[in-house]
C-alpha positions as CSV (number, residue, x, y, z in Angstrom):
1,X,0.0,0.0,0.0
2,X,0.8,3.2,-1.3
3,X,1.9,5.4,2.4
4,X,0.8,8.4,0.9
5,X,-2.5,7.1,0.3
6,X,-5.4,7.8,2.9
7,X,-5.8,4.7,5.0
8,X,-9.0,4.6,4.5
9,X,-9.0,3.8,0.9
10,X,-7.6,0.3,2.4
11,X,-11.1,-0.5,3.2
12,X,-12.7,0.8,0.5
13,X,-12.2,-1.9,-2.4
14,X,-13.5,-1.9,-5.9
15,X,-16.6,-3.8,-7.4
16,X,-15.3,-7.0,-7.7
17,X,-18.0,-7.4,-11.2
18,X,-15.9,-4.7,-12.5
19,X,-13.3,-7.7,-13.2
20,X,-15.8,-10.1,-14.7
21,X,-16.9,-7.0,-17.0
22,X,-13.4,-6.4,-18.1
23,X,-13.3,-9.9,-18.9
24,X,-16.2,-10.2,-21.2
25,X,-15.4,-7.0,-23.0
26,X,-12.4,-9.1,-24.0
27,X,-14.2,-11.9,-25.0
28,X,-16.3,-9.8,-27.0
29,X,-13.6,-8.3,-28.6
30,X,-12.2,-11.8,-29.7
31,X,-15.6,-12.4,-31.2
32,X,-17.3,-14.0,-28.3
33,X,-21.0,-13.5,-27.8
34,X,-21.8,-12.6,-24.2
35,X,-25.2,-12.4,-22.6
36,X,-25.1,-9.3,-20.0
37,X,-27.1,-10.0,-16.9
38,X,-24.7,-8.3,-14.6
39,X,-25.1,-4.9,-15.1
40,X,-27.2,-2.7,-12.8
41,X,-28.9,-0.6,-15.6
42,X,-31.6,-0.3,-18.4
43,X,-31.1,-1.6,-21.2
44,X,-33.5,1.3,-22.9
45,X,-32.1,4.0,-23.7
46,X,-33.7,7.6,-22.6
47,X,-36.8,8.4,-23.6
48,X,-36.8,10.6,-26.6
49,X,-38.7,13.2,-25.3
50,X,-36.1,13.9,-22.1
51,X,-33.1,13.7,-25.2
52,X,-35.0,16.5,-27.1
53,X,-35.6,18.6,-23.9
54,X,-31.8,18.3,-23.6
55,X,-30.6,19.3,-26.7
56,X,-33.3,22.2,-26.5
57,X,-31.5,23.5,-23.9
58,X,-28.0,22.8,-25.5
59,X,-29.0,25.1,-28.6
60,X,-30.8,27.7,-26.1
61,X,-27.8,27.8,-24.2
62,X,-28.8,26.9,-21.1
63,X,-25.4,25.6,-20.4
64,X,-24.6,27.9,-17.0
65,X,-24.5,27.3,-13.1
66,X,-27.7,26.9,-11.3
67,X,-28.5,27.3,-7.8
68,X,-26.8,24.9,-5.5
69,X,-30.3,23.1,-5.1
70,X,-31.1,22.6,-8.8
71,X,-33.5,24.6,-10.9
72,X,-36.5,25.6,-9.4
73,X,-38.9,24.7,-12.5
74,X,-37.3,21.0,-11.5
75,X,-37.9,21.2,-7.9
76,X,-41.0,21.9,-8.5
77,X,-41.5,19.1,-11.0
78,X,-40.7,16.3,-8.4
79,X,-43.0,18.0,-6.0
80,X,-45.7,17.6,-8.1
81,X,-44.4,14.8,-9.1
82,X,-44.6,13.2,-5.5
83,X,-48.6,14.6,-5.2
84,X,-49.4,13.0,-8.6
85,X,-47.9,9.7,-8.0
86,X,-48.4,9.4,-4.4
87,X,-51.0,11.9,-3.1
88,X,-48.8,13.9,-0.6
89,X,-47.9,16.8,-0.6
90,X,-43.6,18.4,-0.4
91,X,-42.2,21.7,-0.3
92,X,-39.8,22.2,-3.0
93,X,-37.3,23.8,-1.0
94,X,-36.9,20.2,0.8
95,X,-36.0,18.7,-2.4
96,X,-32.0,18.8,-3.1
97,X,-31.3,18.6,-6.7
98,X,-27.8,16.5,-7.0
99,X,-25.7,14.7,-9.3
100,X,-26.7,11.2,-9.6
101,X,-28.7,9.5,-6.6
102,X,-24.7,8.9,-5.0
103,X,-24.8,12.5,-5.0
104,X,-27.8,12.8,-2.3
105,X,-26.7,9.5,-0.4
106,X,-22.9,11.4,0.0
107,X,-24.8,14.8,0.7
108,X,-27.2,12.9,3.3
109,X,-24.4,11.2,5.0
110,X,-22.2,14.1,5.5
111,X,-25.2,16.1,6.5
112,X,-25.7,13.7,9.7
113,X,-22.2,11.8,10.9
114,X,-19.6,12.5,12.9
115,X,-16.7,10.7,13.0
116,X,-17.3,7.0,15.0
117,X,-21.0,7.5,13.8
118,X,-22.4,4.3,13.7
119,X,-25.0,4.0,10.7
120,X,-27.3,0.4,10.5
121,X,-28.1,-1.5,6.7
122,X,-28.5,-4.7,5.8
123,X,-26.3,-7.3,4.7
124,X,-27.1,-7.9,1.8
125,X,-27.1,-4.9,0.4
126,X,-25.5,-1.8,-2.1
127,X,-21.5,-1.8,-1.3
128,X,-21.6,1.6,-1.7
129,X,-23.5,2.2,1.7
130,X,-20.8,1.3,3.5
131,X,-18.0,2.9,1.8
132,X,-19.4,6.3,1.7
133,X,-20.1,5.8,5.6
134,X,-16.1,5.0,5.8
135,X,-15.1,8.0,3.6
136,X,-16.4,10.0,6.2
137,X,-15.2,8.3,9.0
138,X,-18.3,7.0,10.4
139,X,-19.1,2.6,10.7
140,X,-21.0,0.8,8.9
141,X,-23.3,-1.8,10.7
142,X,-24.3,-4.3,8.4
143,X,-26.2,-6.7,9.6
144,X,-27.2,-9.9,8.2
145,X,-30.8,-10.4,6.8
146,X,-31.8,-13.6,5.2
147,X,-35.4,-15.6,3.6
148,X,-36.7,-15.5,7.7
149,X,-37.6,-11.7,7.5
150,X,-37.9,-11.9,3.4
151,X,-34.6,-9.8,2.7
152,X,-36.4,-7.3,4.9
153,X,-34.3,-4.9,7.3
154,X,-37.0,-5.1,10.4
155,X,-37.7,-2.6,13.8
156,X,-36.1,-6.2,15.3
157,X,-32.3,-5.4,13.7
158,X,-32.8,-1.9,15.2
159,X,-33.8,-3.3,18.7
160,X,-31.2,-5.7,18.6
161,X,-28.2,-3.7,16.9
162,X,-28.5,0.2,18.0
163,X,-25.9,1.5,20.7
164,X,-25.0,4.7,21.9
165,X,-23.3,5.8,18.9
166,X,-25.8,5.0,16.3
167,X,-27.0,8.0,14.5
168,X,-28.9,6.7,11.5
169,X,-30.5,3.9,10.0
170,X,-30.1,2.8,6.0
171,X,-32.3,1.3,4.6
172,X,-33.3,0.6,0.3
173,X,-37.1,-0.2,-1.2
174,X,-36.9,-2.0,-3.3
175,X,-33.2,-2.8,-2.4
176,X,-30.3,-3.4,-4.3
177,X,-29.5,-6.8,-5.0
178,X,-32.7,-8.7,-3.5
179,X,-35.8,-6.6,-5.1
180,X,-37.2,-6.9,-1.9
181,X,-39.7,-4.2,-1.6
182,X,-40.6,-2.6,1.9
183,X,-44.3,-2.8,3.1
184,X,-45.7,0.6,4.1
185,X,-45.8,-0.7,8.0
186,X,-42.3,-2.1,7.9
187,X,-41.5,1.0,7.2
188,X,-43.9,3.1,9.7
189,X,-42.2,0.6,12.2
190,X,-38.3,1.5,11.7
191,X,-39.2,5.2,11.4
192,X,-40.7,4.7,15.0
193,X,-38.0,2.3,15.8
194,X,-35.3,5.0,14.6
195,X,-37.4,8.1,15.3
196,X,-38.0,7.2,19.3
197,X,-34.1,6.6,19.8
198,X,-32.9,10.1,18.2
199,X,-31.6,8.6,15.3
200,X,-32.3,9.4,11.6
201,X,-34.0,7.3,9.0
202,X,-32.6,7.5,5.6
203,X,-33.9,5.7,2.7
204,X,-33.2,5.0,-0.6
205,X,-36.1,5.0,-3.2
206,X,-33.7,5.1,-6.4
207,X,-36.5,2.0,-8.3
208,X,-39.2,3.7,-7.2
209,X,-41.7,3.4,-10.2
210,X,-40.2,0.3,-11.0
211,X,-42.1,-2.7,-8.9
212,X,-44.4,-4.5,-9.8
213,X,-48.0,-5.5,-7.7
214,X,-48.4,-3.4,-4.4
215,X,-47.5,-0.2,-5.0
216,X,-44.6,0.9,-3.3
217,X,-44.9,3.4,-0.3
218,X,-42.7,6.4,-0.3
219,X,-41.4,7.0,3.5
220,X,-42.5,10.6,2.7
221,X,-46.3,9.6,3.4
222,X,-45.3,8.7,6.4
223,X,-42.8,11.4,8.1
224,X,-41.0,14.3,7.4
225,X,-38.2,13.7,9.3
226,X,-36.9,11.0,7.3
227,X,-34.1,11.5,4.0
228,X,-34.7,10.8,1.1
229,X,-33.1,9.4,-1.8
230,X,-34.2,9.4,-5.4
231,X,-32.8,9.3,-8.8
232,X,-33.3,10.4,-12.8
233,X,-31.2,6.9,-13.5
234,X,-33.2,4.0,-13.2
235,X,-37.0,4.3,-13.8
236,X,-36.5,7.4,-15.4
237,X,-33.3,6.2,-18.0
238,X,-31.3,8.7,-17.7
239,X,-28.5,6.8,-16.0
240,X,-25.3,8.4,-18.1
241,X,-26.8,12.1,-17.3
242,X,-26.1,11.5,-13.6
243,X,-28.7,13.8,-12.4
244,X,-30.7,12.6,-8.9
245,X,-31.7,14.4,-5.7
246,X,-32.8,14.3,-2.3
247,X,-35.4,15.1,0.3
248,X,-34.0,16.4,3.8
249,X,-36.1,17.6,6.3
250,X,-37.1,20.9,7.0
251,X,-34.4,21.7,9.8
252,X,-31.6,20.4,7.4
253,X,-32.7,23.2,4.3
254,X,-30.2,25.7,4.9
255,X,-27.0,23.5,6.0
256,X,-28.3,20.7,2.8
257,X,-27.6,23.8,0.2
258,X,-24.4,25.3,2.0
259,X,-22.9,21.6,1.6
260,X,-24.1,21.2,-1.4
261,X,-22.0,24.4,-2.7
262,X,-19.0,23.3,-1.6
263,X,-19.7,20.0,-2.8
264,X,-20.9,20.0,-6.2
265,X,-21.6,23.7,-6.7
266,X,-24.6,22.3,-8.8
267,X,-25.7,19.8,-10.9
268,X,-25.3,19.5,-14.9
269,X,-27.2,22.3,-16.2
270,X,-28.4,20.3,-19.0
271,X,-29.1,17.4,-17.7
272,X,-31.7,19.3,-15.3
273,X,-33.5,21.0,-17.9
274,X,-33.9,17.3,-19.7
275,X,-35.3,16.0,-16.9
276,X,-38.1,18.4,-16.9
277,X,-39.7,16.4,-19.7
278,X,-39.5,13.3,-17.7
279,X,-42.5,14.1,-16.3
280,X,-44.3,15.2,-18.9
281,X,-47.5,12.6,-20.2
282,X,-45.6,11.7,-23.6
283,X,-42.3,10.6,-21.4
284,X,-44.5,8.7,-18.4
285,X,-45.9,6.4,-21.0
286,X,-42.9,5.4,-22.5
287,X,-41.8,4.6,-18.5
288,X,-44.9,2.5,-18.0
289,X,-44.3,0.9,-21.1
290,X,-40.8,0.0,-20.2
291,X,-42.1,-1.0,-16.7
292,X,-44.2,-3.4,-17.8
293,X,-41.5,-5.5,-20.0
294,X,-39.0,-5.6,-16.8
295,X,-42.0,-7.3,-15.2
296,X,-42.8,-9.7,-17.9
297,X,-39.1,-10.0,-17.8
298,X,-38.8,-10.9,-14.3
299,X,-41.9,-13.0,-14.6
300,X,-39.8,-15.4,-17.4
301,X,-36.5,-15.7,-15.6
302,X,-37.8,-16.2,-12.4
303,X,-39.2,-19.5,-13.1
304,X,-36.6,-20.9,-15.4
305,X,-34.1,-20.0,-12.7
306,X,-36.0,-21.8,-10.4
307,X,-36.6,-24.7,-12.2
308,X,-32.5,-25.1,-12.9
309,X,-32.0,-25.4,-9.3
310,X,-31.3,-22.0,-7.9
311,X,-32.9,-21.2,-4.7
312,X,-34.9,-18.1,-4.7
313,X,-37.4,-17.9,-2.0
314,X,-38.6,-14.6,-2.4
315,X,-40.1,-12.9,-5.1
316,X,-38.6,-9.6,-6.3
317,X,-40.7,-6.8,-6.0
318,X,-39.3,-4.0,-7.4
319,X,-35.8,-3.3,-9.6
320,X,-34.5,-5.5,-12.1
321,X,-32.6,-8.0,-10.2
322,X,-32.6,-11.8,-8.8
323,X,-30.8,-12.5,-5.8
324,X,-30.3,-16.6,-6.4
325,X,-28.8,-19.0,-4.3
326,X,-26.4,-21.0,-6.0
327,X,-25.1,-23.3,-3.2
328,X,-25.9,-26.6,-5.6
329,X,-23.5,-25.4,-7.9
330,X,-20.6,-24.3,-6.5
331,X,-19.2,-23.1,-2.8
332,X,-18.0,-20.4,-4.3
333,X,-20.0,-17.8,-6.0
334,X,-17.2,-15.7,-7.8
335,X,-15.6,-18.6,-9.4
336,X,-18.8,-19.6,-11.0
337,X,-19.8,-16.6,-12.0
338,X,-16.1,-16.5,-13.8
339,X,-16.6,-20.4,-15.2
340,X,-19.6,-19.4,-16.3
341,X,-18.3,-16.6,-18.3
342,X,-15.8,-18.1,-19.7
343,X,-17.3,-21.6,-20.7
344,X,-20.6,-19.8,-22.2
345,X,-20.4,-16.4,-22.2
346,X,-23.1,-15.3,-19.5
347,X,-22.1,-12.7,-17.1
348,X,-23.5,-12.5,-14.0
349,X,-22.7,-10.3,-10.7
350,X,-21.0,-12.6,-7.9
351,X,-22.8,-11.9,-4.1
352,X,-19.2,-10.9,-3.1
353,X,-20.0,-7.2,-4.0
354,X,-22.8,-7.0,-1.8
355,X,-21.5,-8.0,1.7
356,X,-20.2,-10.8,4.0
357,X,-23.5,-12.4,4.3
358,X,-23.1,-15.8,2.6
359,X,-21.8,-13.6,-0.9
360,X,-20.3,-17.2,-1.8
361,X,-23.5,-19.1,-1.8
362,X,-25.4,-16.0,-4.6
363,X,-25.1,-14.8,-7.3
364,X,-27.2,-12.0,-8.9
365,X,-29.3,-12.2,-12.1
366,X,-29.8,-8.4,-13.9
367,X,-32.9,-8.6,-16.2
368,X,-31.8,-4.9,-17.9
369,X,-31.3,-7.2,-21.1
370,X,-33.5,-8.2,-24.1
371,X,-36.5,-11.2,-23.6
372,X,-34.3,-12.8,-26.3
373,X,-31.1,-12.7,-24.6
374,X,-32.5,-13.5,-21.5
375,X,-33.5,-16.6,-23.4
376,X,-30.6,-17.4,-24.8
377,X,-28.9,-16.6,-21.5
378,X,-31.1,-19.4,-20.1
379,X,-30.8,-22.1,-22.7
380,X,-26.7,-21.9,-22.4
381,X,-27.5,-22.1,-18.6
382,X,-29.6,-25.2,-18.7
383,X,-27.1,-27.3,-21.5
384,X,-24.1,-26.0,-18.8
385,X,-25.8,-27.0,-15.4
386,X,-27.1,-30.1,-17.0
């Protein structure tokens, strides 16, 4: 290790799917065929109507600074956006404009912690969490959550887990990689959990829109003392324009846009301005469109996944992922994932990226590809496993 480096960077390690990506752009290269179910984004590109909004603003030169907190006209959009799609009602001057949903979750994180800040999230769950938590010398918690409480982070961890030094609670609906969606009283119950110790909920919404059955409740509805992260990336498409925000509460207005000055001064300028037109009735059709093939998508590969032996006992919600247990196959989760690359070309994320809970025994399934690759994905699957 590099002594000039911070020491924390020793505990901050790379995705390990990076590796396995590097690995089948190679095989591509050499004229491979590789099914892509690893990836953590859609496979659509942005909706045209966001694109033109975009280059609108390009050619009107809209291409300056905005205000630390994003443009207002947006602002205001995901207010109303919040009252049309969920009935209640949010001040635009809560709403944090930043670049890309790791934006808010850095901004939300250095709004609350102190260094030796404890901060609680399940295990497992985005790698991320935990790293930003260690960049600002706080700890990560990360405690283990398995099929007995359906991938669910519960009041119970809380009870069991908080000490003197937690400050806040981290929690993802649907989460990142089990799909697991959180019930609207799971969620009344960690806010009171986290609320009646002096501790801070924060929770990351970032596939909101995409889930599929109950509809999925936005910790908004249910108090305004909780953080809340969002993003333009994922139901929305616009994952390269890196554009997301986040909802602090009222006490935390003035201190959110100071740090978010010296931060990120704003934004992209034209990224905002597309955005606009996400919300626009032209743009939410082509969303709902899209929404409903990751669900017939989910509704394929499920099943076939099932029926090749992987254990999956709970259904994903939300997202565009299957957390699988692949214990039948192999004891060890990243050298499958790389066999499987490299004897049929289908790459898949290993559960090493997500945690230290069991990451040997899963591995997770992306649906952000094509019905017909998912297909072929399957049918080199079942001649391997077979």
């Amino acid at each position: 290790m590099n002594d000039r480096i911070a020491r924390r960077m020793e505990d901050i390690k790379p995705f390990q799917v990076m590796e396995l990506l590097a690995r089948a752009k190679e095989l591509e290269a050499q004229g491979q065929t590789i099914v892509h179910m690893e990836i953590g984004e859609p496979d659509f590109v942005t909706p045209q109507p966001i694109v033109e909004a975009g280059i609108a603003a390009l050619r009107s030169g809209q291409v300056h600074y905005t205000p630390a907190a994003g443009l207002p006209a947006l602002r205001e959009a995901i207010a109303n956006w919040y009252s049309s799609s969920s009935g209640i009602t949010v001040s635009p001057e809560r709403i944090i404009v930043t670049p890309g949903a790791s934006g808010a979750l850095l901004l939300a994180l250095a709004l609350l912690l102190n260094p030796g800040d404890t901060v609680l999230m399940a295990d497992p769950g985005y790698p991320c969490y935990r790293y930003f938590v260690r960049l600002l010398e706080g700890k990560a918690i990360c405690i283990p959550v398995t099929e007995e409480s359906a991938y669910q982070f519960t009041s119970r961890h809380i009870e069991s887990h908080w000490t003197p030094e937690t400050r806040a609670v981290l929690v993802a609906s649907p989460a990142n990689p089990t799909g697991v969606l959180l019930s609207q009283n799971t969620l009344a119950a960690l806010m009171d959990s986290v609320e009646s110790r002096g501790g801070t909920l924060v929770v990351d919404e970032i596939y909101h829109g995409l889930v599929y059955g109950d509809k999925a409740t936005t910790a908004l509805a249910l108090s305004d003392q909780t953080f809340v992260i969002n993003s333009f990336s994922k139901y929305f498409g616009m994952t390269g324009w890196r554009l997301g925000w986040l909802v602090v509460p009222k006490s935390f207005i003035r201190a959110a846009d100071r740090l978010a000055q010296n931060l990120f001064l704003a934004a992209s300028t034209p990224a905002q301005h597309a955005a606009l037109a996400a919300f626009k009735p032209e743009a939410l059709q082509i969303l709902e469109t899209r929404r409903v093939e990751f669900q017939r998508r989910r509704d394929f590969l499920l099943p076939e996944l099932r029926d090749l032996g992987f254990h999956i006992p709970i259904i994903p919600q939300g997202a565009f992922y299957i957390y699988a247990d692949c214990s039948r196959f192999s004891a060890d989760s990243f050298a499958f994932a790389r066999d499987l690359l490299e004897n049929i070309g289908v790459a898949v994320t290993p559960g090493i990226d997500f945690g230290c809970n069991a990451p040997q025994q899963h591995l997770r399934f992306a649906y952000t590809t094509s019905m017909e690759q998912l297909q072929e994905g399957l049918g080199r699957l079942q001649a391997y496993l077979n």
